[in-house]
N, CA, C and O atoms as a Tinker XYZ file with bonds, in Angstrom:
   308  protein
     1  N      9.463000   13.520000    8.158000    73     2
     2  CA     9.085000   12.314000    7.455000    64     1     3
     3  C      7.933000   11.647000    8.196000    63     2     4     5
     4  O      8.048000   11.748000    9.417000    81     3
     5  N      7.018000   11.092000    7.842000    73     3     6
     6  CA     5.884000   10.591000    8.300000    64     5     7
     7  C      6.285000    9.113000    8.340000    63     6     8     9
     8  O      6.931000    8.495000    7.494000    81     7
     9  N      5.737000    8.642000    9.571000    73     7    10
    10  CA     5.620000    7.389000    9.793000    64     9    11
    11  C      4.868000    6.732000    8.666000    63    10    12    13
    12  O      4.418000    7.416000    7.747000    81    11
    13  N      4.715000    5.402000    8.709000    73    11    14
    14  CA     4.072000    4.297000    7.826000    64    13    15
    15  C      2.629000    4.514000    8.374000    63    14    16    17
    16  O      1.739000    4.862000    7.599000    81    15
    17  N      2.400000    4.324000    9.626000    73    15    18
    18  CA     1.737000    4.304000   10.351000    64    17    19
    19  C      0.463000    5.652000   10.642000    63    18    20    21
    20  O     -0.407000    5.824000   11.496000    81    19
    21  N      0.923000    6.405000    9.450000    73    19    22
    22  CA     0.019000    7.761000    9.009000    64    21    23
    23  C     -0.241000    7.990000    7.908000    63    22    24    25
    24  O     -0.789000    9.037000    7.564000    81    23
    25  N      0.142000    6.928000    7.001000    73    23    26
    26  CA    -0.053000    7.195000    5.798000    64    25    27
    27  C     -1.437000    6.378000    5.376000    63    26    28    29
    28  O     -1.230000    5.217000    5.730000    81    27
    29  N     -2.493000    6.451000    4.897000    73    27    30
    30  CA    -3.095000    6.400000    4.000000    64    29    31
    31  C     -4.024000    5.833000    3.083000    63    30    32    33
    32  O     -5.133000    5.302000    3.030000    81    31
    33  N     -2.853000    6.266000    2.236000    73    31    34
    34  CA    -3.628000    6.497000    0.671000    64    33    35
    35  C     -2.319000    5.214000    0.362000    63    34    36    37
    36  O     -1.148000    5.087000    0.720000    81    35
    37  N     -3.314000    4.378000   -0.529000    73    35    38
    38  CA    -2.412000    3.809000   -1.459000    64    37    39
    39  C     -1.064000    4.303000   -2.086000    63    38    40    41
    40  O      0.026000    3.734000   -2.152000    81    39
    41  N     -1.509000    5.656000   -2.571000    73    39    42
    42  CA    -0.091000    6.725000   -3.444000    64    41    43
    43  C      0.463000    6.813000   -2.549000    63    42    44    45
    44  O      1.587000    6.380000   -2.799000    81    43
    45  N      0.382000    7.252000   -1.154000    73    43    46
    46  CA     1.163000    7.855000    0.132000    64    45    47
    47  C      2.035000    6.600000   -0.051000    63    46    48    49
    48  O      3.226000    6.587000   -0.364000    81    47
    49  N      1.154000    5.440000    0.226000    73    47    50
    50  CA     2.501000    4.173000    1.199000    64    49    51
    51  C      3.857000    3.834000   -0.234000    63    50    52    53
    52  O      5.057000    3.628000   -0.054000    81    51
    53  N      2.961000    3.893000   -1.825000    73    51    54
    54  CA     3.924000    3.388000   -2.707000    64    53    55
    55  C      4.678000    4.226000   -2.794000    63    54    56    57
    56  O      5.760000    3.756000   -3.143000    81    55
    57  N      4.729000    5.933000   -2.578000    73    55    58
    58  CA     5.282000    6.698000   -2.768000    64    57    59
    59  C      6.406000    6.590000   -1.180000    63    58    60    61
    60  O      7.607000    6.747000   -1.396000    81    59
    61  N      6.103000    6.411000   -0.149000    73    59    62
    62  CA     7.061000    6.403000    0.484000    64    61    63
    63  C      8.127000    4.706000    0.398000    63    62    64    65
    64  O      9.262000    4.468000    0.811000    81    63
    65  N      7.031000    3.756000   -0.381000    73    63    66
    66  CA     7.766000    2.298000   -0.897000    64    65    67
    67  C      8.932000    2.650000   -1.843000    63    66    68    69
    68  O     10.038000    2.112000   -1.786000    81    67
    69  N      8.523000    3.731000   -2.830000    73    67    70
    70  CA     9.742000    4.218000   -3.585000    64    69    71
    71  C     10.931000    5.224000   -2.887000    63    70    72    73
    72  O     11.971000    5.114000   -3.537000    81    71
    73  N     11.000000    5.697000   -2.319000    73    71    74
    74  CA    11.784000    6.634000   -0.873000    64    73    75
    75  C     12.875000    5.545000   -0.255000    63    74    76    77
    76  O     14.101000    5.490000   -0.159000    81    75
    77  N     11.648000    4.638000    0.139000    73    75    78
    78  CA    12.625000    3.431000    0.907000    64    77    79
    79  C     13.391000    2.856000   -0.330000    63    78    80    81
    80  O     14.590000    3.134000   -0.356000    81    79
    81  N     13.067000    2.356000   -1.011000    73    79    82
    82  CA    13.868000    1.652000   -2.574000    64    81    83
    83  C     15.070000    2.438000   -2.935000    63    82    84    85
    84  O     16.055000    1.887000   -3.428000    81    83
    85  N     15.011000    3.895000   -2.672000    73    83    86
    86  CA    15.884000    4.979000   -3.384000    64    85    87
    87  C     17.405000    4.945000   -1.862000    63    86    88    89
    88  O     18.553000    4.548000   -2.064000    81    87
    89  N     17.117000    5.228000   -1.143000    73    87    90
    90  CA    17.774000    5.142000    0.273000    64    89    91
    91  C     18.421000    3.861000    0.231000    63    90    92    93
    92  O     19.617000    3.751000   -0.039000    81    91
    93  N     17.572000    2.758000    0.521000    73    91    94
    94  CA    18.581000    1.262000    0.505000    64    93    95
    95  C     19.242000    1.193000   -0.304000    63    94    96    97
    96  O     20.132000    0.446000    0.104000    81    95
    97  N     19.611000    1.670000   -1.934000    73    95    98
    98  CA    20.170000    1.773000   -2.935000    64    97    99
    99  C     21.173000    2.428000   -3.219000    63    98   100   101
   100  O     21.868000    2.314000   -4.229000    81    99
   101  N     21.347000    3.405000   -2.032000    73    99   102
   102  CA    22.693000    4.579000   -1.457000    64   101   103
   103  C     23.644000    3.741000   -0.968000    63   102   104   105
   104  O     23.415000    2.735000   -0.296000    81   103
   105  N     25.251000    4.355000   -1.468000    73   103   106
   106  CA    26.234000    3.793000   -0.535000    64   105   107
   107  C     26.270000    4.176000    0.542000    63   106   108   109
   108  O     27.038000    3.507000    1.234000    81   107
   109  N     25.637000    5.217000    1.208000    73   107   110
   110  CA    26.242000    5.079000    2.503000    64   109   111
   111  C     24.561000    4.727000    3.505000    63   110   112   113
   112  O     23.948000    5.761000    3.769000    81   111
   113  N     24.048000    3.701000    3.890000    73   111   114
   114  CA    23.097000    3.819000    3.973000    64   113   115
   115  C     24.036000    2.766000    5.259000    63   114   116   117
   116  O     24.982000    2.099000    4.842000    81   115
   117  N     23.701000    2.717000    6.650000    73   115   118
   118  CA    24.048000    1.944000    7.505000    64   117   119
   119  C     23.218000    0.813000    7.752000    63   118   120   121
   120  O     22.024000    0.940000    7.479000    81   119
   121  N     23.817000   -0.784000    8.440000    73   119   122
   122  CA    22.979000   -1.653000    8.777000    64   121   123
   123  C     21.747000   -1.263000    9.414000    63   122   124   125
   124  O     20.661000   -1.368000    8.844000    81   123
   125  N     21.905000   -0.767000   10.713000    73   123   126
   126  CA    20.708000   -0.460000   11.415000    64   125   127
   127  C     19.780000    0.324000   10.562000    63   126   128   129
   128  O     18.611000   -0.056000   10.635000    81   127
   129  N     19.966000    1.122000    9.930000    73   127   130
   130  CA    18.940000    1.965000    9.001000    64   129   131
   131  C     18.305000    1.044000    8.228000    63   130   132   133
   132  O     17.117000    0.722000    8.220000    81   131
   133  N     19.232000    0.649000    7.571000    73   131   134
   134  CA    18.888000   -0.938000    6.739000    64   133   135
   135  C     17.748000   -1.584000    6.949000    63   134   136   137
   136  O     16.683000   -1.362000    6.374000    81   135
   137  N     17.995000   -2.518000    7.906000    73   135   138
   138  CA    17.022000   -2.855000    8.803000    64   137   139
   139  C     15.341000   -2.619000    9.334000    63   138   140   141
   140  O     14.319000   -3.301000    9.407000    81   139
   141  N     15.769000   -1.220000    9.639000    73   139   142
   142  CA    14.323000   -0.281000    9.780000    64   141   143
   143  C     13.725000   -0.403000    8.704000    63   142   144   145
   144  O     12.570000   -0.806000    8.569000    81   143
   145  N     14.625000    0.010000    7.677000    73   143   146
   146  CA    14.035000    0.699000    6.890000    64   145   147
   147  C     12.760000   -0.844000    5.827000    63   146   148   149
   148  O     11.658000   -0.932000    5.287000    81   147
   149  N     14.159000   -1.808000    6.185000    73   147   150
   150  CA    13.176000   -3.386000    5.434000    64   149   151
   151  C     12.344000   -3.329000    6.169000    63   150   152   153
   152  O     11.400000   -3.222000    5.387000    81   151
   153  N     11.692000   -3.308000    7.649000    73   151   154
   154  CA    11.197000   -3.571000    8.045000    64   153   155
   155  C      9.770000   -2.701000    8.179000    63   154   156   157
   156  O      8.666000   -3.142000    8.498000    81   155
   157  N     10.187000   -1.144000    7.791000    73   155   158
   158  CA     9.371000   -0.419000    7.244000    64   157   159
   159  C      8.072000   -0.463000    6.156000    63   158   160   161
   160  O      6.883000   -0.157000    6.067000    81   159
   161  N      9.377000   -1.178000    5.270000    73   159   162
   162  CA     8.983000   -1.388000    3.713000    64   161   163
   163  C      7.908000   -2.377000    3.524000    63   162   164   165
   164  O      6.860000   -2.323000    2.880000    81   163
   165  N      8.785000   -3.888000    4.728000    73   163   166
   166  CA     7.509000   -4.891000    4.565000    64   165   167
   167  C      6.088000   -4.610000    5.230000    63   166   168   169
   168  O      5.238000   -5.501000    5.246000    81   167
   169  N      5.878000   -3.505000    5.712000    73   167   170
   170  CA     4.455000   -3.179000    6.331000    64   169   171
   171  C      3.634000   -2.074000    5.425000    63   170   172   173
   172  O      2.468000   -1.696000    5.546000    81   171
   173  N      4.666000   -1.680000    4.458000    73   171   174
   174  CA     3.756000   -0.576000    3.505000    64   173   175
   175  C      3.275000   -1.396000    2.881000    63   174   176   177
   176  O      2.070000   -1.465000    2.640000    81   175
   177  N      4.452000   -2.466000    2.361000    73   175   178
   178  CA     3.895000   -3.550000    0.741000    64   177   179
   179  C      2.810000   -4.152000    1.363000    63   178   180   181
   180  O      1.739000   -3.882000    0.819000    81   179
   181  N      2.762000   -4.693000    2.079000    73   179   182
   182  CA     1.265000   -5.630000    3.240000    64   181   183
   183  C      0.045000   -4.498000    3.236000    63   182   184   185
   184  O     -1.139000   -4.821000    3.138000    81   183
   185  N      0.433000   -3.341000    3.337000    73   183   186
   186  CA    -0.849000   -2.341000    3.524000    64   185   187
   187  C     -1.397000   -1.798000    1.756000    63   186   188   189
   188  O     -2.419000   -1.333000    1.252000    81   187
   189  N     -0.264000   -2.130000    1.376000    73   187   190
   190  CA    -0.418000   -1.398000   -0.644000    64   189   191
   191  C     -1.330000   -2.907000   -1.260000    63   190   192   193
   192  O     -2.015000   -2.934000   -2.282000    81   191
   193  N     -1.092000   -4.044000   -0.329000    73   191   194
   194  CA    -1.300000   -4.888000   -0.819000    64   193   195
   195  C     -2.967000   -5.401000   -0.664000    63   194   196   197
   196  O     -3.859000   -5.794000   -1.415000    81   195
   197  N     -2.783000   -5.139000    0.760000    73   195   198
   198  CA    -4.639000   -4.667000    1.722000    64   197   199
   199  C     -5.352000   -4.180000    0.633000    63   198   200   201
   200  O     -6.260000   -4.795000    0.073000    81   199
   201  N     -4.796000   -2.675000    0.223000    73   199   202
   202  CA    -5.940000   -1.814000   -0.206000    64   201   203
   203  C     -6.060000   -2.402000   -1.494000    63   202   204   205
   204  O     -7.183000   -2.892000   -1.617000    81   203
   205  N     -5.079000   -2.603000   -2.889000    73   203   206
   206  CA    -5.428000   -3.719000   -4.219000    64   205   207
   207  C     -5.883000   -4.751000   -3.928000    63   206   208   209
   208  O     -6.204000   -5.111000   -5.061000    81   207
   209  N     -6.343000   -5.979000   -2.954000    73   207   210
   210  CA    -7.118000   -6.396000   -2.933000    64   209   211
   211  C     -8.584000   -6.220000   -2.779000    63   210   212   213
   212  O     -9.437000   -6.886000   -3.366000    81   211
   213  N     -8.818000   -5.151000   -1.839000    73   211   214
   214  CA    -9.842000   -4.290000   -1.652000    64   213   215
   215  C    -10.403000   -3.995000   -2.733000    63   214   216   217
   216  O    -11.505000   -4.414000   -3.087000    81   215
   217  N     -9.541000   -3.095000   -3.472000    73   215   218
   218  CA   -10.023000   -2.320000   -4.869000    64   217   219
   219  C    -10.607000   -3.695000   -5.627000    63   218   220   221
   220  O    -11.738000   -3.970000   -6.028000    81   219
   221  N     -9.822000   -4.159000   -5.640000    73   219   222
   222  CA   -10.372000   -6.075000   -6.896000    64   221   223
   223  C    -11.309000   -6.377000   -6.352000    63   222   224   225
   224  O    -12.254000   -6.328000   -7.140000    81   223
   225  N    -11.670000   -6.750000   -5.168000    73   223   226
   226  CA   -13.282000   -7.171000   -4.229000    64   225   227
   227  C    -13.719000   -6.164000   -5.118000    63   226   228   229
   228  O    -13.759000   -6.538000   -6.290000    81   227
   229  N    -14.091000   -4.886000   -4.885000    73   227   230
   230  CA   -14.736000   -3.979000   -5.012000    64   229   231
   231  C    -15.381000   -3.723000   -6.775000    63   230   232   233
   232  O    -16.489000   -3.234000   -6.998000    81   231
   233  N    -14.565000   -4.102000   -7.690000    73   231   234
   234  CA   -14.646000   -4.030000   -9.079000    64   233   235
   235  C    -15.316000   -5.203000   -9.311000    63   234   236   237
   236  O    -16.142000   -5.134000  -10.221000    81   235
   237  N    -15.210000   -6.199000   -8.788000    73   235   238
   238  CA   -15.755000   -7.547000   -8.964000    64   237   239
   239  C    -16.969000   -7.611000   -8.666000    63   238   240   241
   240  O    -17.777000   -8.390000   -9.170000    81   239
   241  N    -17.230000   -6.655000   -7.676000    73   239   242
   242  CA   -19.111000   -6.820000   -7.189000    64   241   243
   243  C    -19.228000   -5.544000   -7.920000    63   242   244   245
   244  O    -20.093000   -5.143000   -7.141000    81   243
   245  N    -19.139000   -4.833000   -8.515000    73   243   246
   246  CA   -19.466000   -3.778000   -9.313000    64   245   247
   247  C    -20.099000   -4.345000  -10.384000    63   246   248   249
   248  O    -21.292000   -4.385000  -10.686000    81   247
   249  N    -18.532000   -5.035000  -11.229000    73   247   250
   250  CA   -18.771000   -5.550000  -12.248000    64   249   251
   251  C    -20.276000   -6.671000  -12.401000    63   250   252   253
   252  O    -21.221000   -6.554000  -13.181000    81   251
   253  N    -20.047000   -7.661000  -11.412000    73   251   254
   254  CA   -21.137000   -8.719000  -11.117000    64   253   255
   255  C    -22.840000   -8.241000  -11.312000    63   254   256   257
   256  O    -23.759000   -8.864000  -11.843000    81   255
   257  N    -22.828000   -6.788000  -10.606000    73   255   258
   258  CA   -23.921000   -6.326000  -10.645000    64   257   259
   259  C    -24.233000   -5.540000  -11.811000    63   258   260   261
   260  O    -25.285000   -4.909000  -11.706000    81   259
   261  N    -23.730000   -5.434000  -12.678000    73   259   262
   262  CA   -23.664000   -4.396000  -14.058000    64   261   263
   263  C    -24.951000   -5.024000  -14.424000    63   262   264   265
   264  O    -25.890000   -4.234000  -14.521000    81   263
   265  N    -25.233000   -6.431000  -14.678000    73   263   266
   266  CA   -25.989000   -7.437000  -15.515000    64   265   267
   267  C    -27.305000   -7.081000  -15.025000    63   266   268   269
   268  O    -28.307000   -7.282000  -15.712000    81   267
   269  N    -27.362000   -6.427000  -13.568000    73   267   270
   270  CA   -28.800000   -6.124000  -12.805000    64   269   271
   271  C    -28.872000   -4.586000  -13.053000    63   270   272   273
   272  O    -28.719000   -3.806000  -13.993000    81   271
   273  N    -29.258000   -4.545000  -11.407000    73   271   274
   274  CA   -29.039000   -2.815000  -11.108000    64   273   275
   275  C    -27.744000   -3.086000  -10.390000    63   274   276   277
   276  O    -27.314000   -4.099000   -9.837000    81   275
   277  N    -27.200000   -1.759000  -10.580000    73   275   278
   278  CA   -25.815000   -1.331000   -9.791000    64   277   279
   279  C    -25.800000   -1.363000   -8.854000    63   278   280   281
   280  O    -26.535000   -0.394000   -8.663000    81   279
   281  N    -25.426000   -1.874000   -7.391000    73   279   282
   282  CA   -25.499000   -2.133000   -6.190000    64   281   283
   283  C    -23.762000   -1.859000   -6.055000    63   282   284   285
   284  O    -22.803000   -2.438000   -6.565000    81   283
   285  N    -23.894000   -0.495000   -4.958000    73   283   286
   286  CA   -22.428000   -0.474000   -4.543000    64   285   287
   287  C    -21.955000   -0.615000   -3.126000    63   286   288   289
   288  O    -22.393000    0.235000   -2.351000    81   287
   289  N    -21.343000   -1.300000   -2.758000    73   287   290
   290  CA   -21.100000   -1.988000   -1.517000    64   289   291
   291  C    -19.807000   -1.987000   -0.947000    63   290   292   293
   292  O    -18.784000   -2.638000   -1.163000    81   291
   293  N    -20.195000   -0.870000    0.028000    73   291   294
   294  CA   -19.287000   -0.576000    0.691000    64   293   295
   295  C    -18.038000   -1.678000    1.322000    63   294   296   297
   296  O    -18.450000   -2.399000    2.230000    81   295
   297  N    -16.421000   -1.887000    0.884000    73   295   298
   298  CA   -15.588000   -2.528000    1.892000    64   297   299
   299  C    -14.947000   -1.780000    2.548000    63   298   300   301
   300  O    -14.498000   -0.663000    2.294000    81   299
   301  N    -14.852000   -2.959000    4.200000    73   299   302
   302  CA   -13.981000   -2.016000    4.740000    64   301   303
   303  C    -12.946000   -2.841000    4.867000    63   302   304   305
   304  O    -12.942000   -4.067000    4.979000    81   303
   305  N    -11.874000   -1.911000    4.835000    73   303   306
   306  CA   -10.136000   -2.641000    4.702000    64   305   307
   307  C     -9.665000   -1.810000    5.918000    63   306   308
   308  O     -8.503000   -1.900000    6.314000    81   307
């Protein structure tokens, strides 16, 4: 299983956001796992959340510039 901390790609972190969702949702899933695992979760959603803001910056100066010439501008997240 890959850390949070190697993942990515937007798909990577939601896809392991759904993993964690599926697991906490098990009966036999222990506190301490529990735990990790929230604590896991709240650093993918913060990083899924990074990169959709990113993407929205990014469409917004796209869009803005349609009216001219296309100017694409690099963010870094």
């Amino acid at each position: 299983m890959k850390s949070s901390k190697n993942l990515k790609s937007f798909e990577e972190c939601f896809s392991r956001l759904e993993k964690i969702l599926e697991r906490l949702e098990s009966e036999d899933v222990t506190l301490d796992e529990t735990i990790k695992l929230y604590e896991e979760g709240l650093t993918l959603t913060k990083s899924c959340y990074d990169k959709l803001t990113g993407a929205e910056m990014r469409i917004k100066e796209i869009n803005k510039n349609l009216k001219g010439d296309i100017e694409i501008k690099e963010f870094k997240q």
